[in-house]
C-alpha positions in Angstrom: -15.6 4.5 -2.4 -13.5 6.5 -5.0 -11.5 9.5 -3.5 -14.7 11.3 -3.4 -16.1 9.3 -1.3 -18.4 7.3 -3.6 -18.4 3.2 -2.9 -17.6 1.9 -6.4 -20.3 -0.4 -7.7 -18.0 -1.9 -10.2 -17.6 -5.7 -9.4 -14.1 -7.7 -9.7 -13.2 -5.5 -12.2 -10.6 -7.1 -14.3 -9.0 -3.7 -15.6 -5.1 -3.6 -15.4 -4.0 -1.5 -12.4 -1.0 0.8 -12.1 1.8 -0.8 -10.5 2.5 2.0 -8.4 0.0 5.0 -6.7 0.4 8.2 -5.9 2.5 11.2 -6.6 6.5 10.9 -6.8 6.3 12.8 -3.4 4.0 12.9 -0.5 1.0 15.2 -1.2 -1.1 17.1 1.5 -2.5 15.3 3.8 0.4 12.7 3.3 1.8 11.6 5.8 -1.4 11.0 8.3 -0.2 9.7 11.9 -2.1 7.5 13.9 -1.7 5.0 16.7 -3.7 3.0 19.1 -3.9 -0.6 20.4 -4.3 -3.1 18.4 -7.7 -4.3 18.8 -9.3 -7.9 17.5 -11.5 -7.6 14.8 -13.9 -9.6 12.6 -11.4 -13.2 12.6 -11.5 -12.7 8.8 -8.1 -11.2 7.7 -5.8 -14.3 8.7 -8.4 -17.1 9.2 -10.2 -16.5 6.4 -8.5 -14.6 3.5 -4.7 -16.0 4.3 -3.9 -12.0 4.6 -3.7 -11.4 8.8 -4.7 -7.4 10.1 -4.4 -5.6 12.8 -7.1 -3.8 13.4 -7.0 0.2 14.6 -9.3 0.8 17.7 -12.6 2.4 16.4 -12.2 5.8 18.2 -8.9 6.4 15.4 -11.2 5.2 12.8 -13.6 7.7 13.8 -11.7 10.7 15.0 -8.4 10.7 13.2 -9.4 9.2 9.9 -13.0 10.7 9.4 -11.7 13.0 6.7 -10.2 11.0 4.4 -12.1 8.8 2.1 -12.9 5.5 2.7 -10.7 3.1 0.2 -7.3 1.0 0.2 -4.2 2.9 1.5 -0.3 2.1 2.0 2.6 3.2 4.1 4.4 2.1 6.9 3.9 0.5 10.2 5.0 -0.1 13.5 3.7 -2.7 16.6 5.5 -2.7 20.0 7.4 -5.7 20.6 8.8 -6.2 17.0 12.2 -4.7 17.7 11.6 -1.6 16.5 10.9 -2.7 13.0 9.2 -0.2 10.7 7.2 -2.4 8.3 5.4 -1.5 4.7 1.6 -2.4 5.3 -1.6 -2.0 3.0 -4.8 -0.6 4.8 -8.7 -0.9 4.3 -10.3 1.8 5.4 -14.3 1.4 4.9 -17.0 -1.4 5.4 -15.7 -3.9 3.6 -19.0 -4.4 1.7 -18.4 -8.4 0.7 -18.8 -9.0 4.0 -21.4 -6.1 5.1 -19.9 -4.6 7.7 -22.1 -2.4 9.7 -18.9 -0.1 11.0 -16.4 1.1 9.7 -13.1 0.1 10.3 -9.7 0.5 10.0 -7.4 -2.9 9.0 -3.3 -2.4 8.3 -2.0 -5.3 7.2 1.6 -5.4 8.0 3.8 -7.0 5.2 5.5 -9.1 6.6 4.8 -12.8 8.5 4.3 -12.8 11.9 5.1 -15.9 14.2 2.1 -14.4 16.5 -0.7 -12.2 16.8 -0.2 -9.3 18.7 -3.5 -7.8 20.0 -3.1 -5.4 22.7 -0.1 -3.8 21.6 0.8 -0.5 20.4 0.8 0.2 17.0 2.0 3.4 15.0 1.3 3.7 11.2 1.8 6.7 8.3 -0.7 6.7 5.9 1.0 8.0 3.0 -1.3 7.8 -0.1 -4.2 6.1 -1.7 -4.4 2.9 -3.7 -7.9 2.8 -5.1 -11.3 2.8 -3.7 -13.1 0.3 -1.7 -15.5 -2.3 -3.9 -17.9 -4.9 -3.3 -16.6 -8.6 -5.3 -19.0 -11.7 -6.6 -16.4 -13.9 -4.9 -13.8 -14.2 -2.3 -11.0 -15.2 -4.5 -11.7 -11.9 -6.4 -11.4 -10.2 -3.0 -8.1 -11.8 -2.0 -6.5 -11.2 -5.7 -7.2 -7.9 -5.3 -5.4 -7.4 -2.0 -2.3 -9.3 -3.1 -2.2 -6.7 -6.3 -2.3 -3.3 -3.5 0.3 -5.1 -1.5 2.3 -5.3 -4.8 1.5 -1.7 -5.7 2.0 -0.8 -2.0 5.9 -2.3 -2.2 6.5 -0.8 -5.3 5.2 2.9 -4.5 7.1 2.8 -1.0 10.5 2.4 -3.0 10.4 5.7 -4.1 12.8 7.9 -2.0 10.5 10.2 -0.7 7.8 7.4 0.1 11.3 5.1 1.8 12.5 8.5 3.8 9.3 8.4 5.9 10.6 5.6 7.4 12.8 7.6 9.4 10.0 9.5 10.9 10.6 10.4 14.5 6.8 9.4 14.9 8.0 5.5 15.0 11.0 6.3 17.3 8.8 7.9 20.0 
């Protein structure tokens, strides 16, 4: 989907992407809040992909993130247990149409590498802007390039001062 809302059709587009997305400070709705348990998902992100998620619960999916188009996001992220850390992440938002999803989901992957998974914990995460939309790929290598080039863009956009300051958020000290 583009920010409309439309799925793009486009397959493994080999088009140069921006190195960085988004405005050079946070735009309305920016940040978005949103928290729940981490809940297991499809088995795909770390098993299959080499790229592990944790997946928001579906009632966020479908209450707090209904408004916003489906597509690739990035901000920050917390999971209880990981002393406090707030962590950059990357999130899908959509139905991952490679694999056909027949729900909608929510998937934050947290940039950085876990020793374990940590399903049934509580996790807090700012959305802070948009990446691109979601797309369909002929393969799954074209899939997982992709996601390693919004986790680039994701680091580099969060080093902006008023993308780092969100950090600080009281949301991830409550």
């Amino acid at each position: 989907m583009s920010a409309s809302g439309a799925q793009d059709k486009s397959k493994d587009s080999k088009a140069p992407r921006e190195p960085i997305a988004g405005p050079e400070v946070l735009e309305p709705p920016y940040p978005i809040l949103v928290e729940g348990e981490v809940v297991s998902g499809f088995g795909r992100g770390g098993k299959q992909l080499g790229i592990p998620t944790a997946n928001l619960p579906e009632e966020v999916v479908e209450r707090m993130l209904a408004d916003i188009p489906i597509g690739v996001y990035y901000g920050w992220a917390r999971v209880e247990g990981d002393s406090g850390e707030v962590r950059p992440m990357v999130m899908s938002l959509g139905w991952n149409p490679y694999f056909k999803n027949e729900k909608r989901s929510g998937e934050v992957h947290i940039i950085h590498k876990y020793a374990d998974d940590f399903y049934g914990k509580h996790m807090q995460v700012a959305i802070l802007a948009y990446i691109r939309p979601e797309k369909d790929y002929d393969s799954l290598d074209a899939l997982i390039d992709d996601i390693h080039t919004d986790i680039r863009v994701a680091v580099a956009s969060l080093a902006r001062p008023a993308y780092a300051r969100v950090r600080e958020n009281p949301f991830f000290t409550s």
